[in-house]
C-alpha positions as CSV (number, residue, x, y, z in Angstrom):
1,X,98.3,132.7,96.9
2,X,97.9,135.4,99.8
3,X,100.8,137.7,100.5
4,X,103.4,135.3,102.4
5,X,106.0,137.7,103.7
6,X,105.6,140.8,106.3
7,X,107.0,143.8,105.2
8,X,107.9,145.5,108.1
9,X,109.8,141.9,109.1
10,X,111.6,142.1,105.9
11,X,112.5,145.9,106.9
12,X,113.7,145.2,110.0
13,X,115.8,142.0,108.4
14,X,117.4,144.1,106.1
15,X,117.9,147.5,108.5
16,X,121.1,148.7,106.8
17,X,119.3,148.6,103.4
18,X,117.1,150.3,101.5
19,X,114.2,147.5,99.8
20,X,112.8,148.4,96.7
21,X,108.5,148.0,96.3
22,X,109.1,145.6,93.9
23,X,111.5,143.7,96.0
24,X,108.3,142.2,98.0
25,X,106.8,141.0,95.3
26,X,109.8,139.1,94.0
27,X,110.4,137.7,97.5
28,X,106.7,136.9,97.8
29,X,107.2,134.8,94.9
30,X,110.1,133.2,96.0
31,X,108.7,131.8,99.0
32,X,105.7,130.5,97.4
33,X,107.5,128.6,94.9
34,X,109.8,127.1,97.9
35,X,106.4,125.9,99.4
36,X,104.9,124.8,96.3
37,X,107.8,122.5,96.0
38,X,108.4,120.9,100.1
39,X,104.4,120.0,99.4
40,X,105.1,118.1,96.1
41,X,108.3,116.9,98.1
42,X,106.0,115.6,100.9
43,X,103.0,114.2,98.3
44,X,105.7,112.3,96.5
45,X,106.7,110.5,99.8
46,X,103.1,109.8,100.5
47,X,102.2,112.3,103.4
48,X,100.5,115.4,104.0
49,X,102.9,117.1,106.7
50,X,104.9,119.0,105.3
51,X,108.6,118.9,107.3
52,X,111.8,120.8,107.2
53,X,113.1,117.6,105.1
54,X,111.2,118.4,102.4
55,X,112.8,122.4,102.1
């Protein structure tokens, strides 16, 4: 999957931190898993939109 997260976005999220490189990446992964799983959640129920239910 593409690069999911903005970095600059993350940056500005997390102003009073410094963020690791390797942070992104980890993050990146994160949120591609949570997607991976509302689209199974939204197959199993028989329908292609994927809705905040299925988070």
């Amino acid at each position: 999957m593409a690069d999911l997260i903005v970095k600059s976005a993350v940056k500005e999220a997390l102003n009073d931190h410094n963020v690791s490189a390797d942070f992104y990446e980890a993050l990146d992964d994160e949120v591609t898993e949570v997607l991976e799983d509302a689209a199974r959640r939204s197959e199993a129920n028989d329908r292609k939109t994927v809705q905040p239910r299925d988070l």
